[in-house]
N, C-alpha and C positions, 0 to 999 in steps of 0.2 A: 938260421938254425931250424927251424919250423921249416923249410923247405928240405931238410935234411933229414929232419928226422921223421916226416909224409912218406920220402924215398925208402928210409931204412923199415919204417913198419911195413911197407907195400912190402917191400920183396923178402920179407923176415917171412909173413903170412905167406906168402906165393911159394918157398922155394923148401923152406924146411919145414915150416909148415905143421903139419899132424906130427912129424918127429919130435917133437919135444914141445911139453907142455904151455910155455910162453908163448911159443911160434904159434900152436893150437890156438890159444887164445886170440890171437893175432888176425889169424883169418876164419875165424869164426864169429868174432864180432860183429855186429850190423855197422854195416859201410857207409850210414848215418854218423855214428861214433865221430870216424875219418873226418869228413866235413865239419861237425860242431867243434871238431879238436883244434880245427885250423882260423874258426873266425875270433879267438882274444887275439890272439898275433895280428891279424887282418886289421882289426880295430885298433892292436896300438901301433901299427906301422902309418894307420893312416894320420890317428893324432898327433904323433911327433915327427909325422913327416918325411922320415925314413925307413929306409925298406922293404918300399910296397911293392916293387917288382917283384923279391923272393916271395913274399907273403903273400900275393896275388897268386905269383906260380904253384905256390901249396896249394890253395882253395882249387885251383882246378886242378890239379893231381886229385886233389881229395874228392872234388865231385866226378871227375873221368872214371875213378875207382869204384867209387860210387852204382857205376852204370848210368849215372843221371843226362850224361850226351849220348851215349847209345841209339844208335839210328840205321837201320837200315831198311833199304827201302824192299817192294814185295819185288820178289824175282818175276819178270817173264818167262814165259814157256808155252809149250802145246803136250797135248797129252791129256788123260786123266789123272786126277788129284786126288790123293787119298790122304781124309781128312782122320785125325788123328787130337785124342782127348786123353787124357789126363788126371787124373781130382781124387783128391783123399778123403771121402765125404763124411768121414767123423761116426759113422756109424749110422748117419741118420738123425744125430741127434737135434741141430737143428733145422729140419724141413721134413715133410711130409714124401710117401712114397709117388703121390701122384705130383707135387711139383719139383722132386727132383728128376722124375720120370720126362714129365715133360720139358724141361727145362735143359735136359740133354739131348732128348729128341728134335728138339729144334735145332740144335747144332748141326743135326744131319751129317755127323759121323760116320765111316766107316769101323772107325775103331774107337771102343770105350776101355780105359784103364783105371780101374778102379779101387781106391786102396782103403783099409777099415771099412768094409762094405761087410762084415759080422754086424746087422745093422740091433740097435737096441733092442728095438720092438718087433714080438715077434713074426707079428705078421707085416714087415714091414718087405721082407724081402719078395716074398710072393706076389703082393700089391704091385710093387716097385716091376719086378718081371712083367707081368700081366702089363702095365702101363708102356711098355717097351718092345710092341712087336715089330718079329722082324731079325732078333739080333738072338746068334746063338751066343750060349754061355758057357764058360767056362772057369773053374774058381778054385783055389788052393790057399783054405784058413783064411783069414781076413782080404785076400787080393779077388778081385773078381774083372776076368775080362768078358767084353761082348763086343761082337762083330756081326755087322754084314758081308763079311768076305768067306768062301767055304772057308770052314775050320775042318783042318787035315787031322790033328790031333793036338794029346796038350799033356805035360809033365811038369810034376812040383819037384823043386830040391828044396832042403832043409838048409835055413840059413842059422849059421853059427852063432851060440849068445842072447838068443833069444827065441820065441815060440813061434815065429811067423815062418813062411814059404813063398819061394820063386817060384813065378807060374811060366812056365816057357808056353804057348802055344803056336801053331805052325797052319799060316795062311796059305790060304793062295791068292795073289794080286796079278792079275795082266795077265794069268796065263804061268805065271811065274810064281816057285816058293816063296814065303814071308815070315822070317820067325820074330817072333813078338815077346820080348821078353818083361813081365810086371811084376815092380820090386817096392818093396816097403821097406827101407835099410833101417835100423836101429839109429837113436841119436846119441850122439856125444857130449853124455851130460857135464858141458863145461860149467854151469849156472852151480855145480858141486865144489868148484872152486871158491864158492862165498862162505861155504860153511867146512872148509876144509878138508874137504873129504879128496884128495887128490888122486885116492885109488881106485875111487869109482870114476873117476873122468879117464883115467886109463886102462881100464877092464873095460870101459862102454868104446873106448876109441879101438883098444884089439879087437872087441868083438865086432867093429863097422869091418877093418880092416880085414878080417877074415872074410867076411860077407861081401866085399868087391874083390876077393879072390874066386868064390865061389860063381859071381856074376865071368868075369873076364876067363874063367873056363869053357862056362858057356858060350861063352861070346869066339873063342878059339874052336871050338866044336861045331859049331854053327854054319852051314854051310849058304853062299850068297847071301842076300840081304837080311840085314837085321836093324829092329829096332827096340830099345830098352827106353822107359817110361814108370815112371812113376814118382812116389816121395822118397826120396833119395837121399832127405836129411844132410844137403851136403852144399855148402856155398861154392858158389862158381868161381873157384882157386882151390891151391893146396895141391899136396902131390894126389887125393883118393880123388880128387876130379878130371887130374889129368891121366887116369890109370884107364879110367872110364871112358873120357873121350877115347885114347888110343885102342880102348877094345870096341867099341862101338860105334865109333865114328861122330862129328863135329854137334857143338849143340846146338840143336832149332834156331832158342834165340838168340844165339849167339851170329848166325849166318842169316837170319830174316825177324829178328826183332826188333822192339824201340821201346829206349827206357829202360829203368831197371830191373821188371820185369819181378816187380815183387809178388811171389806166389805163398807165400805168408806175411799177413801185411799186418800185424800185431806185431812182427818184429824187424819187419823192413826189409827182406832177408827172401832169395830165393833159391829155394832149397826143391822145390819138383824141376823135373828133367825131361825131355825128350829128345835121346842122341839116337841116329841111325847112320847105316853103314850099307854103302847103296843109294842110298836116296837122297832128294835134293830139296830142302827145307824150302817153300818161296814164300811164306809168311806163317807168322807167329803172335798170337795172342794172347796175355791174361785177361782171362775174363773177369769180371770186377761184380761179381757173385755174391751172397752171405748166406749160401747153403751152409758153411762150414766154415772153420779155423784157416783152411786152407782156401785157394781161388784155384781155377779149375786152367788149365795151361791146353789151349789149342794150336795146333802146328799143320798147314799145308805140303804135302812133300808131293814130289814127282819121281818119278824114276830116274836113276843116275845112269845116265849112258857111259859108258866103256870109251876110253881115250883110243 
């Protein structure tokens, strides 16, 4: 039974998902949940002796779903590697402009993705620049990109349901165009289901839902390589992550990470992204940081050659 019903919540969460409100719930849970659901069964199959093969078989559905065997190892290649950053850094609130300055500059990045970067204090962004030479910038309301690659140019669109903006900017890597697109998507406040409020958890799930139409336009307008990055507010399942993949191409850590790759780890749960279309992930990091709420999501990519 418990192995049955591991199956039916997996693919409840996986398939319809955002469509209705239960399924919502379903795959937006922390995939911790999954696992602690399945060890009473585990423990009374082992005390009475029976059924420890289905009850075994849950536990690992429930840790595989999990991401907790998730392993891949770094891809080989030749080439240069454009290294690629991530981090939602809270405004600044907890670290200073110079060791978050430095702290990224050590990555030795070509590219920084940076979301709630409206930092609190005033002079926080100023400092923060000045401690970051080298990288030009570009920024639209709370998202701020920077690069060492020329920056050709850059456009915000207005995302739907709330105050923030999509910053498209347009690299050059290799000799070759590079559109870079940094998003801060709205979250789906399912935690409104405790206090009843069921309209706000579906007025916050239309407004995501408009706002990965407004991405996957882009993403259709966009000509060769592209890459989308940022807090995404979205577990890796559901139909709004498979929309993304198909517009953007596969996730990082999904093709060169290990583990499950918790990029908010207050809730177990990862919810930053970086999918590109074109390019070829060969390793994937979360960095294990306490700048902020969030950990900051590094990815190696190479250029995708043409079959």
């Amino acid at each position: 039974m418990t192995l049955l019903m591991v199956c039916l919540t997996w693919a409840l969460g996986e398939w319809p998902a955002e469509r209705t409100l239960p399924t919502l719930l379903l795959a937006y849970a922390p995939p911790l949940l999954w696992v602690l659901a399945t060890l009473p069964a585990l423990a009374w199959a082992l005390w009475r002796g029976q059924g420890r093969r289905p009850a075994l078989a849950a536990v690992f559905l429930a840790v595989w779903g999990a991401g907790l065997l998730h392993w891949r190892a770094d891809a080989t290649g030749t080439g240069p590697t454009l290294r690629v950053v991530t981090f939602n850094v809270l405004g600044g609130a907890r670290t200073t402009p110079d060791r978050l300055a430095g702290r990224l500059r050590a990555l030795n990045a070509d590219v920084l993705l940076l979301q709630e970067s409206r930092f609190v204090q005033p002079d926080f962004r100023m400092a923060f620049l000045r401690a970051l030479p080298g990288y030009a910038v570009a920024e639209a309301g709370e998202v701020m990109t920077l690069t060492r690659l020329p920056l050709l140019g850059s456009r915000s669109e207005a995302l739907p349901g709330n105050h923030r903006k999509l910053l498209v900017t347009r690299l050059k890597w290799r000799g070759e165009p590079l559109t870079v697109v940094n998003a801060h998507l709205g979250t789906v406040q399912v935690s409104s289901v405790l206090t009843g409020d069921l309209a706000r958890v579906r007025r916050t799930r239309d407004a995501r839902a408009g706002q990965v139409q407004v991405l996957r336009a882009v993403a259709q307008t966009a000509p060769g390589r592209v890459l989308l990055g940022g807090d995404l507010n979205t577990p890796p399942r559901g139909q709004v992550y498979r929309d993304l993949r198909a517009a953007f191409g596969p996730d990082a850590h999904d093709l060169a990470g290990r583990g499950p790759g918790w990029t908010f780890p207050s809730l177990h749960v990862r919810i930053d992204h970086l999918m590109g279309r074109g390019l070829r992930p060969t390793r994937t990091q979360v960095l294990p940081w306490a700048l902020s709420d969030h950990r900051p999501l590094l990815a190696e990519y190479r250029m995708e050659q043409p079959d």
